[in-house]
VEXDOLO-554709 format. One record per residue (C-alpha): z, x, y; residue number from 0; residue in three letters. Coordinates in steps of 0.05 Angstrom, whole numbers. Last residue first. Layout:
<balos>
z, x, y, n, res
Z, X, Y, NUM, ALA $
...
</balos>
This chain:
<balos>
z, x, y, n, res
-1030, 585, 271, 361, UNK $
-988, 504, 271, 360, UNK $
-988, 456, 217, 359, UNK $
-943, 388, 235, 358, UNK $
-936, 349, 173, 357, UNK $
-912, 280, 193, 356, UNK $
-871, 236, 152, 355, UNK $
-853, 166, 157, 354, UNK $
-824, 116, 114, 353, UNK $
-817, 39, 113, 352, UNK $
-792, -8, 60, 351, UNK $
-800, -79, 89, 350, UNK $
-756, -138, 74, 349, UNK $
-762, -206, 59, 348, UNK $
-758, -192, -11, 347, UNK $
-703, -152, -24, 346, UNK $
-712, -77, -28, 345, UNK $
-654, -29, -64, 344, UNK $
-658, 46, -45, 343, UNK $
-584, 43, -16, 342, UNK $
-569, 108, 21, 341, UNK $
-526, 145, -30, 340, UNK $
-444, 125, -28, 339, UNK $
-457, 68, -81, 338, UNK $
-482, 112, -119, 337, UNK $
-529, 91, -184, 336, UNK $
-585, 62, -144, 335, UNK $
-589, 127, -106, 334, UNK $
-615, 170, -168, 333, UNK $
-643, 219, -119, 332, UNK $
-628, 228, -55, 331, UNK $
-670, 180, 1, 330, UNK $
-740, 213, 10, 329, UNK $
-779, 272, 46, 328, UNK $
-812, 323, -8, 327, UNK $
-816, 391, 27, 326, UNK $
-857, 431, -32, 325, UNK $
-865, 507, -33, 324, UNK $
-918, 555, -67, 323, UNK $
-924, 624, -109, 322, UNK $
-851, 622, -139, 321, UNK $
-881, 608, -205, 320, UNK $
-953, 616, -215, 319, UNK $
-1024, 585, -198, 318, UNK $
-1088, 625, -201, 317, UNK $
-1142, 608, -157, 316, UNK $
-1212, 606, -188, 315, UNK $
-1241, 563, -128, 314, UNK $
-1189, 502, -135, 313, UNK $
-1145, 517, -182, 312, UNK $
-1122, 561, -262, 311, UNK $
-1059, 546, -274, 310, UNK $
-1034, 624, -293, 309, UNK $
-1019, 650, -366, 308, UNK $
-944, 661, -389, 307, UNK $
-926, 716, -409, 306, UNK $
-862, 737, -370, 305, UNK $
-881, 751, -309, 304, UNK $
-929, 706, -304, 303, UNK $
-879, 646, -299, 302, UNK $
-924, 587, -299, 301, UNK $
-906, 534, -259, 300, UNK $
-835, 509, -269, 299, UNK $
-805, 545, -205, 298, UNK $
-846, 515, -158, 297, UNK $
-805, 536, -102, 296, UNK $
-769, 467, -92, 295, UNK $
-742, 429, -25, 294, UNK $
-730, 363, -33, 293, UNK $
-718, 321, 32, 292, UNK $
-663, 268, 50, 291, UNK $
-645, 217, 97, 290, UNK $
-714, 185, 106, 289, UNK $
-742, 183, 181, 288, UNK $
-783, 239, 175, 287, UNK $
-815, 303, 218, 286, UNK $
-833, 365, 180, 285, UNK $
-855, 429, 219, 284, UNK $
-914, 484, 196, 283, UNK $
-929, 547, 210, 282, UNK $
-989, 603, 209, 281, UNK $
-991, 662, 243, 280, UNK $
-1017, 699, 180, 279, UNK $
-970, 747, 180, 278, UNK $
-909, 704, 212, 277, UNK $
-917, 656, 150, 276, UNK $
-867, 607, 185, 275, UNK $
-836, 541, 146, 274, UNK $
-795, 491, 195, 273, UNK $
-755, 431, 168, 272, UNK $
-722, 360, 193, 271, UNK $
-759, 345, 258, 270, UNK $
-739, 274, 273, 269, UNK $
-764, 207, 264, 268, UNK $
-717, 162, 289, 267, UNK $
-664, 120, 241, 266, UNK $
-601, 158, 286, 265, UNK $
-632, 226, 296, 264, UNK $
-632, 246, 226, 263, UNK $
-594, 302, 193, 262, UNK $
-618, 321, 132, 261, UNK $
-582, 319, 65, 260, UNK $
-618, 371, 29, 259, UNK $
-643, 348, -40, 258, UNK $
-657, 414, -89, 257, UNK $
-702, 452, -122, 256, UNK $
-697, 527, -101, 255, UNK $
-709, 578, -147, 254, UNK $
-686, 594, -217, 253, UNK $
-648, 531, -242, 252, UNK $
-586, 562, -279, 251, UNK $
-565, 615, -242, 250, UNK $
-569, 695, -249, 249, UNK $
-634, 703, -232, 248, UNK $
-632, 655, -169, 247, UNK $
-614, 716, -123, 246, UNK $
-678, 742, -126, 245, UNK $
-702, 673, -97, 244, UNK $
-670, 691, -30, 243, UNK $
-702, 754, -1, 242, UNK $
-774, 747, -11, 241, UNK $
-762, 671, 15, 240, UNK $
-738, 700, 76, 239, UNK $
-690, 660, 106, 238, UNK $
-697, 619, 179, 237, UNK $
-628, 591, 194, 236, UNK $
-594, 521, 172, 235, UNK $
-630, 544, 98, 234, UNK $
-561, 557, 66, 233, UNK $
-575, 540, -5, 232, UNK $
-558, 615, -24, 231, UNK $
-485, 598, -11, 230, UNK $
-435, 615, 51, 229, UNK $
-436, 541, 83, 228, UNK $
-484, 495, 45, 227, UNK $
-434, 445, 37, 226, UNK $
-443, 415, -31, 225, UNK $
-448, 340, -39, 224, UNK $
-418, 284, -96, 223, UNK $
-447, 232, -136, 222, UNK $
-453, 275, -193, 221, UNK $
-537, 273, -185, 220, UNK $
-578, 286, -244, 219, UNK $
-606, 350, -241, 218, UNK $
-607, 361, -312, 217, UNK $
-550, 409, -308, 216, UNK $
-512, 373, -266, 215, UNK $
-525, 357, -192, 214, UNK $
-494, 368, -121, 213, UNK $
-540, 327, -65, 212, UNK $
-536, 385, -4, 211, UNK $
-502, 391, 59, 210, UNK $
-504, 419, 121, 209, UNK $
-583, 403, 132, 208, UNK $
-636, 426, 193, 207, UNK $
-683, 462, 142, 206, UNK $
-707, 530, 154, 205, UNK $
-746, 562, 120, 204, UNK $
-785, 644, 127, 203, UNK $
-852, 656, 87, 202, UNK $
-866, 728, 67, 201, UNK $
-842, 715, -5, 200, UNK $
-893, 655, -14, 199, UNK $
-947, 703, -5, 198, UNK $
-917, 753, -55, 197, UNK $
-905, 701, -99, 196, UNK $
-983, 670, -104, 195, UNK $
-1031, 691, -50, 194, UNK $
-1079, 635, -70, 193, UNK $
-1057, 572, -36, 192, UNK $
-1074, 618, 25, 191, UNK $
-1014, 654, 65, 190, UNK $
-988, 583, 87, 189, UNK $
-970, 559, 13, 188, UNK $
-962, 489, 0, 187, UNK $
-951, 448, -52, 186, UNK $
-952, 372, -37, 185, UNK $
-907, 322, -74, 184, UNK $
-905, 261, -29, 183, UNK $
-841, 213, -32, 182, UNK $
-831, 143, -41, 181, UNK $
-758, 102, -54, 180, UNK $
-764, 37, -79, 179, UNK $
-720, -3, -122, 178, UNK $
-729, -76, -139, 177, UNK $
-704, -145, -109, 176, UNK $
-764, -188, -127, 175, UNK $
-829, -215, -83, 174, UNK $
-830, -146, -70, 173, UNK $
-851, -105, 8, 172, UNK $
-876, -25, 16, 171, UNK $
-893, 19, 79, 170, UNK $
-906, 83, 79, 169, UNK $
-931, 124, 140, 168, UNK $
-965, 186, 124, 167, UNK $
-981, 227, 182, 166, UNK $
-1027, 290, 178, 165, UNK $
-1005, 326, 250, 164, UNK $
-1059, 382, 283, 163, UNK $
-1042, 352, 353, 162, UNK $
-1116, 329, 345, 161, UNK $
-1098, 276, 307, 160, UNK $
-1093, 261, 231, 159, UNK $
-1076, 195, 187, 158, UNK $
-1059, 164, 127, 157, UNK $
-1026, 102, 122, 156, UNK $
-1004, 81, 62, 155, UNK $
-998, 16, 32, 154, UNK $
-953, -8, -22, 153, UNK $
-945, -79, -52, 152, UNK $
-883, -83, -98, 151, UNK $
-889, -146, -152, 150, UNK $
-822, -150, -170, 149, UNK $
-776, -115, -225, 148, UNK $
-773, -48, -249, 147, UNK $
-785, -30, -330, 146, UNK $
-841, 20, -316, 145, UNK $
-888, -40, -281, 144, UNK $
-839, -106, -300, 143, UNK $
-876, -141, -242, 142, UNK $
-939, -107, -225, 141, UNK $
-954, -47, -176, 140, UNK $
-1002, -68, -118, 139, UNK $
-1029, -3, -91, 138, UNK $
-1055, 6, -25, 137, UNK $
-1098, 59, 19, 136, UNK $
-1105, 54, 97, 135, UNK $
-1146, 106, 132, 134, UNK $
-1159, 159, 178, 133, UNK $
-1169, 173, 252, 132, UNK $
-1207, 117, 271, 131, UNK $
-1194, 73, 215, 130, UNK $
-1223, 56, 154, 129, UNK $
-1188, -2, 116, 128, UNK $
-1169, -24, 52, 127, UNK $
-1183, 34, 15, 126, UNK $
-1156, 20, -60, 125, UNK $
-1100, 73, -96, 124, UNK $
-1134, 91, -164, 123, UNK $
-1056, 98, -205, 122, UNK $
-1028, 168, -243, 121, UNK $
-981, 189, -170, 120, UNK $
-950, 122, -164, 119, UNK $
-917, 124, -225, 118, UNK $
-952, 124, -299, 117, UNK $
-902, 149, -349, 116, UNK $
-848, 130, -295, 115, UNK $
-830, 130, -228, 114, UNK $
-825, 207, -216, 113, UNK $
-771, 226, -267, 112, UNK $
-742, 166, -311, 111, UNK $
-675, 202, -362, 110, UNK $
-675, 230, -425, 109, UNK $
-727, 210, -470, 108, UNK $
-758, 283, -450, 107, UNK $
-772, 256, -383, 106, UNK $
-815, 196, -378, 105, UNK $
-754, 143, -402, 104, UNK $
-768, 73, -375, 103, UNK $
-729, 29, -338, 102, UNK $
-674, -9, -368, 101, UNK $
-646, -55, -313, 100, UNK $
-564, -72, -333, 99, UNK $
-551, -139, -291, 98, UNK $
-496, -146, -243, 97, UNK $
-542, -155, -188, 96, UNK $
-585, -102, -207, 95, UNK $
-549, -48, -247, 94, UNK $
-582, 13, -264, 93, UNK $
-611, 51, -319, 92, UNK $
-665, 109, -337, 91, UNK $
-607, 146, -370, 90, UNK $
-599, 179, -297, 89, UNK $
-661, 159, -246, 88, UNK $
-692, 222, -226, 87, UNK $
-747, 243, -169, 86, UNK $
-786, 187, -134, 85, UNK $
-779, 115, -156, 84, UNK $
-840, 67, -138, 83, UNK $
-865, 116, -136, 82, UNK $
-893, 185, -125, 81, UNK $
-952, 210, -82, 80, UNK $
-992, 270, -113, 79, UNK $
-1007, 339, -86, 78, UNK $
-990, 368, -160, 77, UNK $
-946, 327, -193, 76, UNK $
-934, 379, -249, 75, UNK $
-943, 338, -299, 74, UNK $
-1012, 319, -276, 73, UNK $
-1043, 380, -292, 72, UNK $
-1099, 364, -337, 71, UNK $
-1109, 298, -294, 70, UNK $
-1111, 334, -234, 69, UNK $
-1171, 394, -256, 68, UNK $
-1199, 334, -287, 67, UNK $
-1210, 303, -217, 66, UNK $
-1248, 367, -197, 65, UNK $
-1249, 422, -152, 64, UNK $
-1168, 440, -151, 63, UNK $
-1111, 434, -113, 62, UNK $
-1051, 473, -84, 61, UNK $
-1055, 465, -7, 60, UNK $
-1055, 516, 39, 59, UNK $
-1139, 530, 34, 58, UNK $
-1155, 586, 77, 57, UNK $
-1194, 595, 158, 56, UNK $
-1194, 659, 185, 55, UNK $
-1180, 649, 260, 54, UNK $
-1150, 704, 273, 53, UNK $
-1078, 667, 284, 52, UNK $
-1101, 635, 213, 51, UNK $
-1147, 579, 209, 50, UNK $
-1131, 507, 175, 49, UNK $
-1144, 477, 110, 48, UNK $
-1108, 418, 76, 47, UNK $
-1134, 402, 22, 46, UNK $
-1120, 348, -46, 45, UNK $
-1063, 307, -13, 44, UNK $
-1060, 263, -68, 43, UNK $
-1063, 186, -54, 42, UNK $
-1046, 175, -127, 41, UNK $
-1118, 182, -148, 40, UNK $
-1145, 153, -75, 39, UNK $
-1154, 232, -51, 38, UNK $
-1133, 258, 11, 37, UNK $
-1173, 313, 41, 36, UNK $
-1147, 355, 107, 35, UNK $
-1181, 393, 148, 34, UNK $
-1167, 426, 216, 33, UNK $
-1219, 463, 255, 32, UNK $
-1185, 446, 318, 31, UNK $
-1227, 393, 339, 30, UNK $
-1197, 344, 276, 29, UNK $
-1227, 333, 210, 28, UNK $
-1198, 286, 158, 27, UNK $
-1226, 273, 82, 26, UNK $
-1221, 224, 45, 25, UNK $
-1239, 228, -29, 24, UNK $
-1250, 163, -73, 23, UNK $
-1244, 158, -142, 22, UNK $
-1278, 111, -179, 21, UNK $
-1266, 67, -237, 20, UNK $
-1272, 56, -308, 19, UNK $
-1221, 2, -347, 18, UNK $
-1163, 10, -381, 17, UNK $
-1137, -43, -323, 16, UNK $
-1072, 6, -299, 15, UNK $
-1086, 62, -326, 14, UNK $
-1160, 62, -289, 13, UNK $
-1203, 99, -332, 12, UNK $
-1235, 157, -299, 11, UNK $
-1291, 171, -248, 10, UNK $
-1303, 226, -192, 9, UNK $
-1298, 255, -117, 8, UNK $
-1343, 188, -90, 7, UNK $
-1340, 199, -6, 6, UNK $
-1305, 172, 51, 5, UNK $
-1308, 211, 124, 4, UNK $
-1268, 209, 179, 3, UNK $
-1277, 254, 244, 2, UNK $
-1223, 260, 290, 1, UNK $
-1228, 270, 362, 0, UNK $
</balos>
């Protein structure tokens, strides 16, 4: 049985109407002393706490106690939902129809990253409905919204069961042909969102993909894909993170962020990903139905190694580089400009849907 409960976490101004509003947080208790806390600012997944194999329970979910700690941060996505474009869109262009769409710019004026200047992740997502097990949350992003056409209603699902599985099942429809592709941005750490890179060294991947998206320097797509075969990216195994982001050092983009290209069981929700912390017990599985997931090592929080001073989270937690994980389930980035990409393009008429279950195990 799961226990559902919706409480005030906080006010800001709305970016959307200027205008004060409140922030909800939901949070999700199963009979396995399971928690997880979603909150309506950009239906962030703000806890997700479960005991280890001795039944200590930790936080596994970067966060922090207070909706400024979110605002402050927001750059670095933490635990936040993106749209209506996850991840990059090159130049901030694409044709439509045989018309050039400008979007705009967030990302140094160089190309769109995460939807926008205010995606998915910066809006006060509305509870429509309270359900047994969790909840329904929806957005209604405006014509023109970040330069992309259409009206695009969103609702998520968000749900837990006793099988220790969050759900989040995204569906989206336009009164315009526009551009969707939605992902989550959660960091997680299964030592304790605390144990920074030496906890995230312990953890072994795997991710079921032969390929991944190849990208320039930016990490804008090429169009083409890299086998994984014989490189560091080879995750078709369990690897030791301890073992594999040493040999980053010498490349460009030091740690893992990149789009593996997943393979599905025809448009079925499959099990994509497996992460282990074998000293705490502690695992968790991915199932989606989207083609692709990004996998990234946090490599642009702070690198306190070299200077820099830590984020400071929930419960005095200190927040570095290399000390968490995202699985981010999408289509590949910057689809609308490949033809050879799964399309990203919704007509009206049509339904976007995406599902992706995070399956924690001790």
């Amino acid at each position: 049985m799961v226990n559902v409960k919706v409480e005030d976490f906080g006010s800001m101004t709305d970016p959307m109407t200027k205008q004060p509003k409140t922030v909800k947080v939901i949070t999700l208790t199963n009979d396995h002393q399971m928690t997880v806390q979603v909150l309506t600012l950009g239906v962030n997944i703000a806890s997700v706490r479960i005991p280890d194999k001795a039944g200590k329970l930790d936080e596994l979910s970067l966060s922090f106690d207070t909706l400024q700690g979110y605002i402050d941060t927001q750059p670095a996505y933490i635990g936040a939902t993106m749209g209506r474009v996850a991840n990059r869109v090159a130049n901030g262009r694409f044709k439509l129809n045989g018309q050039e769409i400008q979007v705009t710019k967030n990302f140094k004026d160089k190309y769109q990253l995460h939807g926008g200047f205010v995606g998915f992740d910066s809006v006060i997502w509305d509870v429509v409905e309270t359900l047994a097990n969790g909840v329904v949350l929806r957005h209604v992003s405006p014509d023109g919204h970040e330069g992309y056409p259409g009206v695009v209603t969103c609702n998520i699902t968000c749900t837990l069961n006793d099988n220790n599985e969050y759900r989040m099942q995204i569906e989206a429809t336009t009164d315009k042909t526009t551009c969707v592709n939605v992902t989550n941005h959660a960091y997680f750490n299964l030592a304790g969102h605390n144990s920074g890179k030496e906890g995230l060294g312990q953890h072994l991947v795997q991710i079921n993909a032969d390929e991944i998206v190849d990208t320039d320097l930016d990490q804008i797509p090429t169009g083409k894909f890299v086998k994984v075969e014989n490189t560091v990216y080879d995750l078709r195994n369990p690897a030791k993170m301890s073992e594999r982001l040493p040999l980053f050092a010498q490349l460009p983009i030091k740690g893992y962020d990149n789009c593996y290209c997943v393979k599905l069981d025809g448009d079925k929700t499959t099990r994509i990903a497996r992460v282990e912390h074998p000293e705490s017990g502690r695992w968790l599985e991915m199932y989606s139905n989207q083609p692709g997931v990004q996998f990234y090592t946090s490599n642009n929080l702070p690198d306190v190694e070299n200077g820099a001073a830590a984020m400071s989270g929930k419960g005095g937690a200190k927040y570095v580089k290399h000390g968490a994980f995202c699985l981010e389930t999408q289509k590949y980035p910057d689809s609308m400009n490949h033809e050879n990409f799964p399309s990203i393009f919704l007509n009206p008429g049509e339904k976007y849907y995406h599902d992706v279950i995070y399956k924690f195990g001790n």
